[in-house]
DRENKESE-585913 format. One record per residue: residue number from 1; residue in three letters; chain; y, x, z of N, C-alpha, C in turn. Coordinates in steps of 0.02 Angstrom, whole numbers, plus 50000, padded with zeros to 5 digits. Atoms other than C-alpha are relative to their C-alpha. Layout:
% residues N
pos|code|unit|nY|nX|nZ|caY|caX|caZ|cY|cX|cZ
NUM|ALA|A|Y|X|Z|Y|X|Z|Y|X|Z;
...
This chain:
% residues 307
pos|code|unit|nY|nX|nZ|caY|caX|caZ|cY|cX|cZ
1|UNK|A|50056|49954|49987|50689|49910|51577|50012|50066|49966;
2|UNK|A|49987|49920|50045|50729|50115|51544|49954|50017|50044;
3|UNK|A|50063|49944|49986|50559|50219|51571|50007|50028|49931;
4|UNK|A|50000|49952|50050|50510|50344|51457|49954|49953|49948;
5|UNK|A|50035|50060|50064|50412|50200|51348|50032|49953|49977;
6|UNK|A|49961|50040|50049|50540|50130|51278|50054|50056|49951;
7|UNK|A|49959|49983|50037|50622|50168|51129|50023|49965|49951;
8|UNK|A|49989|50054|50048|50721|50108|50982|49957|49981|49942;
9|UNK|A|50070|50041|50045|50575|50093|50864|49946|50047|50013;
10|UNK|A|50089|49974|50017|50390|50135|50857|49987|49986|49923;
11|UNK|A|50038|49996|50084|50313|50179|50701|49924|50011|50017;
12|UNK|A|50065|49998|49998|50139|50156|50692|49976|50034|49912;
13|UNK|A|50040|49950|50054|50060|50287|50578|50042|50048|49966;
14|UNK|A|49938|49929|50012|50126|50459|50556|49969|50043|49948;
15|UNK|A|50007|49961|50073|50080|50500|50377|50055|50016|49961;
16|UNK|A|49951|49992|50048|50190|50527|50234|50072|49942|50006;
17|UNK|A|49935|50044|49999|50306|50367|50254|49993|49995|50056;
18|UNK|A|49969|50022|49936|50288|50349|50441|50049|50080|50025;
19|UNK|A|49961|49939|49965|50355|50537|50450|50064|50002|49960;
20|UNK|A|49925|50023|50052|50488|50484|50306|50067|49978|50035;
21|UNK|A|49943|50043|49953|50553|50343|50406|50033|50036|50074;
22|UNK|A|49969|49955|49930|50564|50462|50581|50042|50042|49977;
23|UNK|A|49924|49946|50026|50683|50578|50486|50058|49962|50002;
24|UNK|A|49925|50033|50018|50803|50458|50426|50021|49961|50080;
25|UNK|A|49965|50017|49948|50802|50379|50604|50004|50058|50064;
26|UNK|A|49997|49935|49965|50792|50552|50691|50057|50042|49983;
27|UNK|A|49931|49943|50009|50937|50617|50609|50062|49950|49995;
28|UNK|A|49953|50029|49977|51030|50459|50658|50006|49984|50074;
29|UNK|A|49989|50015|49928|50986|50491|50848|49963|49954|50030;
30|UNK|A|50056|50052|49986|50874|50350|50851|49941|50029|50046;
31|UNK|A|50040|49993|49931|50747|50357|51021|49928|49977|49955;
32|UNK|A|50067|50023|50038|50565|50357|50898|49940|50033|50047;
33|UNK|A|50022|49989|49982|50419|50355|50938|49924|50001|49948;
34|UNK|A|50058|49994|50049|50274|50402|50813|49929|49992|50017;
35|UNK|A|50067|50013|49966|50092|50324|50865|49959|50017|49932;
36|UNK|A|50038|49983|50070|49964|50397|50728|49915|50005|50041;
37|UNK|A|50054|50019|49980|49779|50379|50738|49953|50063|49949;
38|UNK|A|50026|49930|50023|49739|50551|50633|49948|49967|49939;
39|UNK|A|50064|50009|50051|49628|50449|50506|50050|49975|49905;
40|UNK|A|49949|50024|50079|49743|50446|50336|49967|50002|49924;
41|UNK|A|50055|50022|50028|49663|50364|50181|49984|50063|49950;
42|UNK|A|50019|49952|50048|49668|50536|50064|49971|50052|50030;
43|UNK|A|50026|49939|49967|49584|50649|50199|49951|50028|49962;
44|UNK|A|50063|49968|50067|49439|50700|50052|50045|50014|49943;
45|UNK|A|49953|49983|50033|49572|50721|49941|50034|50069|49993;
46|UNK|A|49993|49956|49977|49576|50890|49911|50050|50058|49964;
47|UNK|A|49928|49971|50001|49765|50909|49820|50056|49959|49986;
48|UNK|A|49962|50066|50022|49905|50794|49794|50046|50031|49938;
49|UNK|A|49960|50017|50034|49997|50772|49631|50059|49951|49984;
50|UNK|A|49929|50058|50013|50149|50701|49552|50046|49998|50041;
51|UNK|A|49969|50028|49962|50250|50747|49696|50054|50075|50004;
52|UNK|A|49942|49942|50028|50397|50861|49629|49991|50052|50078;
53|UNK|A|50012|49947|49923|50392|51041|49759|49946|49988|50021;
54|UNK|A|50058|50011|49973|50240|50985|49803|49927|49996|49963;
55|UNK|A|50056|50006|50060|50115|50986|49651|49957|50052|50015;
56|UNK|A|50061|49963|49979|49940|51035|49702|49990|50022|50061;
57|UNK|A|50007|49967|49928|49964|51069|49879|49947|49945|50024;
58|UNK|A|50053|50038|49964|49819|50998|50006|50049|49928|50022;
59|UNK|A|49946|50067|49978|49896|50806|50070|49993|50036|50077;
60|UNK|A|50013|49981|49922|49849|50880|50246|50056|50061|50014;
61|UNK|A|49955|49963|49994|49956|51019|50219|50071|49983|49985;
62|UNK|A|49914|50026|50000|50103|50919|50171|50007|49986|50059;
63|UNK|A|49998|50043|49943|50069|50804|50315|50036|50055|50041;
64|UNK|A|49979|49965|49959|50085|50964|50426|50052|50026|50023;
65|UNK|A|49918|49998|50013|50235|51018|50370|50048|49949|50011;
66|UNK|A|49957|50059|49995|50317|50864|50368|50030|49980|50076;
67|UNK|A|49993|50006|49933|50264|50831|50546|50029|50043|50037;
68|UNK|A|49951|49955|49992|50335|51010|50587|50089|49961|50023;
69|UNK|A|49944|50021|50029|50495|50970|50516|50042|49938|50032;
70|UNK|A|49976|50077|49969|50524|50770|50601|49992|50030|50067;
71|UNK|A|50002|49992|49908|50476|50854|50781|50063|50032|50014;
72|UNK|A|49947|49955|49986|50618|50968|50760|50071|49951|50029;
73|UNK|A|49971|50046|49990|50725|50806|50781|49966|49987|50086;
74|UNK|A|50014|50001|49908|50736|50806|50993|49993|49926|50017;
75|UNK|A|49999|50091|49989|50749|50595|50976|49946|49997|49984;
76|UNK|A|50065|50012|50018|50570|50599|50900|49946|50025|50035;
77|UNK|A|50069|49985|49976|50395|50588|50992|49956|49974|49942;
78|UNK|A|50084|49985|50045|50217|50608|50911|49963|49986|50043;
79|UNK|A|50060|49964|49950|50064|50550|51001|49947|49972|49937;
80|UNK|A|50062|50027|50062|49896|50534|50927|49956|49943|50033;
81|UNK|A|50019|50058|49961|49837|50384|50978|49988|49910|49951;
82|UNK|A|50028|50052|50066|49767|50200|50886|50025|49936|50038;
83|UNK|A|49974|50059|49992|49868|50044|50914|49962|49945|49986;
84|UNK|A|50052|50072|49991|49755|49897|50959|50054|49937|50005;
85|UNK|A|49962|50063|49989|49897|49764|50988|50061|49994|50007;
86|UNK|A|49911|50018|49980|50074|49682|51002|50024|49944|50005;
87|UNK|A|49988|50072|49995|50162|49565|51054|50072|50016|49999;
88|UNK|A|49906|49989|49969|50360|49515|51070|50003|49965|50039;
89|UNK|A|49956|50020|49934|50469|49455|51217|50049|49996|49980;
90|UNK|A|49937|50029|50019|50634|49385|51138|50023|50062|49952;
91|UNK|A|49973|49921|50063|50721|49563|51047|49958|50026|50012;
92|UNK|A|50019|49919|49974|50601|49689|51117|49903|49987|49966;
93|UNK|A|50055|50019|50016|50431|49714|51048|49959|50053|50058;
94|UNK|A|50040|49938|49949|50266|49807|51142|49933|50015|49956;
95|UNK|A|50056|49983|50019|50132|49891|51090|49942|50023|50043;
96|UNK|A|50062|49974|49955|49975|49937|51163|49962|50030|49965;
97|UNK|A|50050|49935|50066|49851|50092|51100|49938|49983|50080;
98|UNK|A|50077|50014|49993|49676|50100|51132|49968|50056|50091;
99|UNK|A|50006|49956|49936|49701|50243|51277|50035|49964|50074;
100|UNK|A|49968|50036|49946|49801|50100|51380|50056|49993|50012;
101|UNK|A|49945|49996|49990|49960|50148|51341|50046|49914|49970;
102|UNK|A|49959|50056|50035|50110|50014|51318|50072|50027|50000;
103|UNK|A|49949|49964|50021|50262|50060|51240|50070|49918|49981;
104|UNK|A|49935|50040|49998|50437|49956|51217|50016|49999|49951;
105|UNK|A|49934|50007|50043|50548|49934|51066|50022|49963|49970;
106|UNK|A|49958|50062|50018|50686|49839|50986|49987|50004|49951;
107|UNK|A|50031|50016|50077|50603|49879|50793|49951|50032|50005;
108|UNK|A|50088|49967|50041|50426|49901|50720|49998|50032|49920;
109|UNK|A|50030|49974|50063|50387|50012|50579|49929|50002|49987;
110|UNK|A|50066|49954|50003|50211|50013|50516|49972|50024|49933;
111|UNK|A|50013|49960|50035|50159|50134|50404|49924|50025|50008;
112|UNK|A|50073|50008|49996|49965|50111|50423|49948|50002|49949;
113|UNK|A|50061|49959|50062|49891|50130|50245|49951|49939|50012;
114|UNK|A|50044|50046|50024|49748|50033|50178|49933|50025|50030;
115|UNK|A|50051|49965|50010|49575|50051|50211|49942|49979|49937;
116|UNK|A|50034|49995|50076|49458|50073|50058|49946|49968|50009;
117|UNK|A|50094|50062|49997|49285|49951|50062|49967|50046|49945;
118|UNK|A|50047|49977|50060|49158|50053|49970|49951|49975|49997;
119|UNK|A|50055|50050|50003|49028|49978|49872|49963|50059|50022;
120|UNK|A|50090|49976|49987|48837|50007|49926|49975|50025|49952;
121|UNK|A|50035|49975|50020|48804|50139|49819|50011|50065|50043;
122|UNK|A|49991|49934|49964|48740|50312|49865|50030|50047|49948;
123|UNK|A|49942|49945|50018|48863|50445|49847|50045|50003|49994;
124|UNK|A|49929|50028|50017|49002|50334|49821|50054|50034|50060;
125|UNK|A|49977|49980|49925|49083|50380|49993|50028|50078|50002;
126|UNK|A|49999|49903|49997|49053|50573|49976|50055|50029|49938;
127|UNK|A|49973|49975|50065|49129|50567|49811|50082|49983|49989;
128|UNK|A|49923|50025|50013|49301|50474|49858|50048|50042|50002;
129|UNK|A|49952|49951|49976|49475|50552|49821|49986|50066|49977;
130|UNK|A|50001|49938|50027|49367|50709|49749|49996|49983|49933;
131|UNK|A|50004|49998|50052|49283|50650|49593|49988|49922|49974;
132|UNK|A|49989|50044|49995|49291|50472|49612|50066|49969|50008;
133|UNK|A|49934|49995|49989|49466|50433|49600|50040|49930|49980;
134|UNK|A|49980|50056|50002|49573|50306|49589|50074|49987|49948;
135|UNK|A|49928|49999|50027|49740|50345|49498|49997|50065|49938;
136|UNK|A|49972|49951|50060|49769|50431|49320|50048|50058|50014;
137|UNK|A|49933|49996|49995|49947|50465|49383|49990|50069|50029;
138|UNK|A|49995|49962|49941|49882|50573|49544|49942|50049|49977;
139|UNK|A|50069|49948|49998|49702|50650|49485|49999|50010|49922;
140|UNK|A|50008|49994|50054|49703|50622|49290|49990|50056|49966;
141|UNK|A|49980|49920|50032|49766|50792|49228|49944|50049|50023;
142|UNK|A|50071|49948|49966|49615|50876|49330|49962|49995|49948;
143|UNK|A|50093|50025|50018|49475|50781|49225|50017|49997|49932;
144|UNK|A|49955|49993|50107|49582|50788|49023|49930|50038|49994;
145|UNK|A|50041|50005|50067|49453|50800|48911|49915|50013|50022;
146|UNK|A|50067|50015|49977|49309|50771|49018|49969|49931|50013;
147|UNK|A|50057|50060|50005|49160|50649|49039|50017|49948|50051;
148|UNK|A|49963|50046|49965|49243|50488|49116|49975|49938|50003;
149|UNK|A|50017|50078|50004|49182|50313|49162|50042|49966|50061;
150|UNK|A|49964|50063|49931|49294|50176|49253|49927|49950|50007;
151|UNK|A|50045|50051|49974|49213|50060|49357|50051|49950|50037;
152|UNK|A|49947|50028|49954|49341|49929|49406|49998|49938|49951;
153|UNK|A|50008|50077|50025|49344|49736|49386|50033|49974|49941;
154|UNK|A|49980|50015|50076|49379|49657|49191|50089|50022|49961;
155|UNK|A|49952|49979|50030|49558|49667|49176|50029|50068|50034;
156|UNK|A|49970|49936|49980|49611|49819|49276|49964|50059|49962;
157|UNK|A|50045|49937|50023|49453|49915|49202|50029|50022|49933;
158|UNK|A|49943|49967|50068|49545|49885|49020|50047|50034|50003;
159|UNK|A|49973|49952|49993|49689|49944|49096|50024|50065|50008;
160|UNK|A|50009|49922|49995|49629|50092|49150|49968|50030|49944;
161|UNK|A|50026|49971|50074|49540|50128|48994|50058|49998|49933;
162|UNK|A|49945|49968|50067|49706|50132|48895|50034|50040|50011;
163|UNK|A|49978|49952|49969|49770|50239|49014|49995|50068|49999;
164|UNK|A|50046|49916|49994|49626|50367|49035|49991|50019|49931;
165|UNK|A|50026|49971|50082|49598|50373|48842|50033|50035|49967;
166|UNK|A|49957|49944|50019|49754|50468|48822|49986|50072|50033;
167|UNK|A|50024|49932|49993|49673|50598|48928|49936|50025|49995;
168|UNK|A|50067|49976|50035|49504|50611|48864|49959|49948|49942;
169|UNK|A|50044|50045|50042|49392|50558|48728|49934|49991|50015;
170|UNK|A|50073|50007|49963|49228|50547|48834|50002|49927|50044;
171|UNK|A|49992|50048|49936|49255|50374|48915|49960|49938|49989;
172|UNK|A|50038|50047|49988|49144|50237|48963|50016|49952|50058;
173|UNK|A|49982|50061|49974|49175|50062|49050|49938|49989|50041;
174|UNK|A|50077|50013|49962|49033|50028|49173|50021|49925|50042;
175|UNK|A|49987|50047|49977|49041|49839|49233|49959|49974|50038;
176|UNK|A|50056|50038|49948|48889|49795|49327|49996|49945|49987;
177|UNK|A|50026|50068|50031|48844|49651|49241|50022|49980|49954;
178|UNK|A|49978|50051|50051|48888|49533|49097|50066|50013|50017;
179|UNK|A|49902|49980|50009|49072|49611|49034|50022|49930|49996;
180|UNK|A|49963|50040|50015|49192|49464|49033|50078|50014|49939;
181|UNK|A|49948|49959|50059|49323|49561|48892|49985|49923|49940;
182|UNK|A|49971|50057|50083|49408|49434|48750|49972|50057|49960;
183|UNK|A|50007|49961|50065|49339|49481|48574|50055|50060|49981;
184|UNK|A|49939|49938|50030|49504|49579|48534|50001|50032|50041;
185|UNK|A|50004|49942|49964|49468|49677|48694|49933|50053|49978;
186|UNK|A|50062|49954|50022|49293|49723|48644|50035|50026|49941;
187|UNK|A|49997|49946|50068|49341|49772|48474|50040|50057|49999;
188|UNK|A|49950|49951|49967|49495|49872|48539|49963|50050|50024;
189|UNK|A|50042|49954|49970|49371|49974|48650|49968|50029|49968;
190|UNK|A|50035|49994|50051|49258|49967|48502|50022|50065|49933;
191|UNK|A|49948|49963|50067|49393|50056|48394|50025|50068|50043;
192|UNK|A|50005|49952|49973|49431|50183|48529|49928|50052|50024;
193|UNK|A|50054|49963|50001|49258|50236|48537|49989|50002|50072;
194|UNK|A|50008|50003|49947|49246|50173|48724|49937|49954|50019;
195|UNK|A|50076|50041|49978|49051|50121|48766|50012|49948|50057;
196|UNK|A|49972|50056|49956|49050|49976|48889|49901|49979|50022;
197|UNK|A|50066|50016|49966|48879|49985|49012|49976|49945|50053;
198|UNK|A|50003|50068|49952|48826|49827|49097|49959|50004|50043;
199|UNK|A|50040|49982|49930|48698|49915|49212|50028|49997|50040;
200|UNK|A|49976|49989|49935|48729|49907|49390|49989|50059|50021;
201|UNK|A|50022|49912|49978|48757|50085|49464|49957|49994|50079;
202|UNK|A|50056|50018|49919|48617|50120|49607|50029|50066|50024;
203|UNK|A|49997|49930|49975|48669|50313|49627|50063|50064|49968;
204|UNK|A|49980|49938|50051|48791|50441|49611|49978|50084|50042;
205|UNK|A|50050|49911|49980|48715|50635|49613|50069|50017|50012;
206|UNK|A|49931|49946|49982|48849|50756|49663|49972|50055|50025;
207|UNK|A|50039|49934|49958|48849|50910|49726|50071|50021|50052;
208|UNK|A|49927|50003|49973|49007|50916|49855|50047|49977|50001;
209|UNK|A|49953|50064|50039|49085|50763|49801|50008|49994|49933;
210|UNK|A|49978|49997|50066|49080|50829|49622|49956|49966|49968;
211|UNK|A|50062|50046|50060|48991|50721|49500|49971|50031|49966;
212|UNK|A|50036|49972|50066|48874|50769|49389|49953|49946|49964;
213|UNK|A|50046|50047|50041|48759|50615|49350|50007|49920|50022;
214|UNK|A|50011|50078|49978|48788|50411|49384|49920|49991|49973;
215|UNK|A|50071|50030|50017|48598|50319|49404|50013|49914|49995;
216|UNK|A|49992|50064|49999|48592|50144|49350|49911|49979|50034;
217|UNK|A|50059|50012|49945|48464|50030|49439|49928|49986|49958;
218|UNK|A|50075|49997|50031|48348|50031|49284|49982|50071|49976;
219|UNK|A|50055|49927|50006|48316|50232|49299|50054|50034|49942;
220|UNK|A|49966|49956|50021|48433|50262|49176|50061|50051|50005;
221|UNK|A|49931|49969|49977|48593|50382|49188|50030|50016|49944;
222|UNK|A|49931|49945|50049|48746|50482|49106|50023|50047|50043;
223|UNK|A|49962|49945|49944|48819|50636|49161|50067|49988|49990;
224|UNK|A|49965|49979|50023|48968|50636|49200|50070|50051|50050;
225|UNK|A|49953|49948|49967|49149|50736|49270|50023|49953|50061;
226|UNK|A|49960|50004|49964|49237|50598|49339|50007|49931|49985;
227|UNK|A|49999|50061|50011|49246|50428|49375|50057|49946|50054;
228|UNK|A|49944|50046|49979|49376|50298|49408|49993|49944|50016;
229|UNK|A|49998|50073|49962|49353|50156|49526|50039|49946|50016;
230|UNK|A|49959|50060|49973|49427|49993|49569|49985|49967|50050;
231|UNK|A|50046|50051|49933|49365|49942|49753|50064|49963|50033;
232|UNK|A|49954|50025|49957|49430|49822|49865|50027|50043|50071;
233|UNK|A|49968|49982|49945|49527|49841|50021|50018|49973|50059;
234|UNK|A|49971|50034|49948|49583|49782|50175|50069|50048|50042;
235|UNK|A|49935|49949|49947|49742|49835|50299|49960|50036|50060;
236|UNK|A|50039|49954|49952|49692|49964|50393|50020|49982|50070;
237|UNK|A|49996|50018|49896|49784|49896|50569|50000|49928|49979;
238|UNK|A|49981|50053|50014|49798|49705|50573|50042|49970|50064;
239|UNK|A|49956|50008|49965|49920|49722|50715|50060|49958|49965;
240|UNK|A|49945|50043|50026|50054|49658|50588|49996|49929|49984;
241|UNK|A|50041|50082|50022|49940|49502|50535|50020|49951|50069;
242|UNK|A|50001|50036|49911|49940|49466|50734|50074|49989|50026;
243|UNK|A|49934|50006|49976|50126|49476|50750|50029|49955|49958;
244|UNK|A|49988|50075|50036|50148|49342|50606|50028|50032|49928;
245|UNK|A|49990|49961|50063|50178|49471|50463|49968|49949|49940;
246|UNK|A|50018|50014|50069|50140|49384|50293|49977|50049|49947;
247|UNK|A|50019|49968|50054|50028|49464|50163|50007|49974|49930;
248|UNK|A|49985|50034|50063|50044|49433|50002|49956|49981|49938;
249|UNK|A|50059|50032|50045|49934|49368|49849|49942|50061|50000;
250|UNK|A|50020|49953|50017|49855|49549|49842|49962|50029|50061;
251|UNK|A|50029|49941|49915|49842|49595|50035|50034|50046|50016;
252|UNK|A|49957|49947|49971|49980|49693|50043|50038|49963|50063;
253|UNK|A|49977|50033|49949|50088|49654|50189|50071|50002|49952;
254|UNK|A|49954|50038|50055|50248|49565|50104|50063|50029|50026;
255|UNK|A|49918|49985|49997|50403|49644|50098|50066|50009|49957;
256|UNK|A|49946|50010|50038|50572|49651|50028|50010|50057|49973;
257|UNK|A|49995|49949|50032|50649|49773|49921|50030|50070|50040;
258|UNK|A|49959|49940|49938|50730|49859|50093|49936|50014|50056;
259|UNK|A|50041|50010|49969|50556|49858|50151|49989|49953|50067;
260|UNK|A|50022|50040|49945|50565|49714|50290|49946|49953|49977;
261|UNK|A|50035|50040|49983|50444|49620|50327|50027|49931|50003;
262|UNK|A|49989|50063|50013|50437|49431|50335|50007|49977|50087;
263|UNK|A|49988|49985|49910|50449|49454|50546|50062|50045|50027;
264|UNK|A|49959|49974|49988|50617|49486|50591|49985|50072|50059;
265|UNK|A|50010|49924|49941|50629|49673|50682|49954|50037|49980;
266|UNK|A|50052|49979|50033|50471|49723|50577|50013|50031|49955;
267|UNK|A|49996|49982|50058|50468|49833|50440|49923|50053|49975;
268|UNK|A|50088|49959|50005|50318|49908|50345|50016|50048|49944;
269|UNK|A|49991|49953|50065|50301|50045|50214|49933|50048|49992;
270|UNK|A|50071|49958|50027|50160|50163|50116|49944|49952|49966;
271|UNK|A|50040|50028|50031|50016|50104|50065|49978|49914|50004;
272|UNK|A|50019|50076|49976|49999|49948|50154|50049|49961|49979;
273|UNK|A|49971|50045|50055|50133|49869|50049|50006|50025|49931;
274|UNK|A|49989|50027|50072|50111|49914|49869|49931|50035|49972;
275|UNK|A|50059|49981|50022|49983|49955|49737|50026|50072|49996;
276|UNK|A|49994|49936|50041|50073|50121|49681|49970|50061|50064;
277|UNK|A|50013|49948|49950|49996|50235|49798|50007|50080|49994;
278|UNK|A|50015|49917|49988|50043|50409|49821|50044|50003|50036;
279|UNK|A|49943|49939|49947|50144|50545|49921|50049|49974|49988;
280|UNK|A|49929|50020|50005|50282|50527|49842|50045|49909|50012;
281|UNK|A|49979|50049|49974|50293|50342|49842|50005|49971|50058;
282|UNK|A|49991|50021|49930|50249|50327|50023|50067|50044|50013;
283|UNK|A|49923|49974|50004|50395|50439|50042|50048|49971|49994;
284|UNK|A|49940|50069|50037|50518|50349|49951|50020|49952|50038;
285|UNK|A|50034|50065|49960|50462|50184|50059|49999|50029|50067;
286|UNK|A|49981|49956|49940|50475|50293|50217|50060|50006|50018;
287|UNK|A|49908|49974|49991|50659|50344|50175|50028|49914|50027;
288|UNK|A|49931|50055|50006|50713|50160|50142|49979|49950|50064;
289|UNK|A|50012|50034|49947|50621|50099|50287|50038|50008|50068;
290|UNK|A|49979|49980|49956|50683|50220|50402|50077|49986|50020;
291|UNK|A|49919|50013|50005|50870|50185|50342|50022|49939|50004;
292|UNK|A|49979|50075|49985|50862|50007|50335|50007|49980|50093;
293|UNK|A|49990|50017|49956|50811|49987|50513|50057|50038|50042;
294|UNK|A|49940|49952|49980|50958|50134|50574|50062|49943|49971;
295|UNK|A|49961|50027|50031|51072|50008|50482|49994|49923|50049;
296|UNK|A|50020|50073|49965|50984|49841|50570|50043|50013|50074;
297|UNK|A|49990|49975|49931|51016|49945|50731|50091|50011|50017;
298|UNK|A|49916|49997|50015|51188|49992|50696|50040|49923|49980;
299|UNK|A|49962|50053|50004|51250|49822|50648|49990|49974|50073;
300|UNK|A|49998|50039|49948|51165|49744|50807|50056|50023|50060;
301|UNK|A|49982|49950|49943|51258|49884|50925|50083|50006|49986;
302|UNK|A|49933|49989|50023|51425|49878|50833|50023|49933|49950;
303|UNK|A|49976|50057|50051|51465|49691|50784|50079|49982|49985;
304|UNK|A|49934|50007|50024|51607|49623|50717|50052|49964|50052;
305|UNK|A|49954|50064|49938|51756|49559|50855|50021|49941|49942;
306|UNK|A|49986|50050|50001|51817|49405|50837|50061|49992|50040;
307|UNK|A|49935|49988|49939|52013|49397|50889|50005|49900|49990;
């Protein structure tokens, strides 16, 4: 079957690692085909850090560039479009998007990102990615030596409170109920001068995503700059679940250190396989995705004789 819907891989989601991986197989000639659905999880996010040449720029404005840059490669298509399904047929896989299209290829990349579950409070939502944040690594340096409360489940919340306490001395633990912390954690906290509130939060005030006051549900509050969450998640496509992909204890989708998947011809990368989330690491995870399968492709197309 040669129509113009087939190619040698589809990448589903053309963010930071799905536009990673289209380079490295765009500048090996590789027939791609980039399906993106325009909804990428830092769109409120309004600069990315930690990402050498790139410190402080908008993530939207990387994206742009990036995408630039991978079109220039004549083997690479872009559409914008939301992948509802797939199936395989012996080597060849197919996809189907939500506009009706069905597409061909002999490898899957997906580069689909997480999506974020926010709890049922108000403001939480408005506030993600600006002043609600999730990573020291990526937002930290903004909020140094301002008014800080994590909110994230017993042992990660410690973690982040040994983290954040190197960049401010304003920090508070908010657990929504009865803390579960060992004695030598309380006193630790105790000795850093880190309060630990067992109200449940009902409200956060803002004024443009920016914080200025958490409300707990008995009336009381704190002001503060900037607060660090721990929510759950789910995979943002579960096209890979449906193709027999394996997740792993966490919910990431399970892959190797060359990013494959546990579904031969599959490979995943970005957010939807690891905790470390940023630019640069989807990047990274982009490159080795993109090169592994250029390598899968190249062995199948050039095997070894046999005299």
């Amino acid at each position: 079957m040669t129509t113009p819907y087939c190619f040698d891989v589809i990448i589903v989601g053309g963010s930071y690692s799905g536009l990673s991986a289209a380079m490295a197989l765009g500048r090996s000639l590789r027939k791609v085909l980039i399906i993106d659905s325009g909804q990428p999880c830092n769109r409120q996010t309004p600069y990315s850090h930690n990402f050498i040449t790139q410190d402080g720029v908008p993530p939207a404005e990387i994206a742009e560039k990036a995408k630039a840059q991978v079109l220039q490669y004549d083997s690479i298509q872009f559409t914008e479009d939301r992948v509802v399904s797939g199936h395989n047929v012996e080597d060849n896989f197919f996809i189907t998007t939500s506009s009706g299209k069905e597409y061909q290829a002999k490898k899957l990349i997906f580069a689909t990102g997480v999506k974020d579950l926010m709890p049922n409070i108000k403001g939480f939502a408005e506030c993600w990615g600006i002043s609600v944040i999730h990573c020291p690594y990526c937002h930290g340096y903004e909020f140094k030596h301002k008014k800080t409360a994590i909110m994230a489940p017993s042992e990660h919340g410690y973690h982040l409170a040994s983290l954040v306490h190197n960049l401010t001395d304003h920090l508070t633990l908010l657990t929504s109920g009865k803390n579960d912390y060992s004695i030598e954690q309380v006193e630790a906290l105790a000795h850093n001068s880190i309060q630990i509130i067992e109200i449940p939060v009902d409200e956060i005030q803002h004024k443009d995503g920016h914080i200025e006051r958490v409300i707990f549900i008995d009336g009381s509050s704190i002001k503060l700059d900037a607060l660090y969450a721990g929510i759950p998640f789910k995979q943002h496509c579960d096209v890979p679940i449906t193709l027999g992909c394996e997740l792993d204890e966490m919910g990431y989708l399970n892959v190797d250190q060359f990013q494959k998947t546990t579904v031969k011809g599959i490979y995943a990368c970005g957010d939807s396989t690891t905790r470390l989330r940023s630019v640069a690491t989807a990047v990274n995870s982009g490159l080795v995705a993109g090169a592994m399968v250029n390598k899968e492709l190249a062995e199948e197309q050039f095997p070894i004789s046999v005299i």
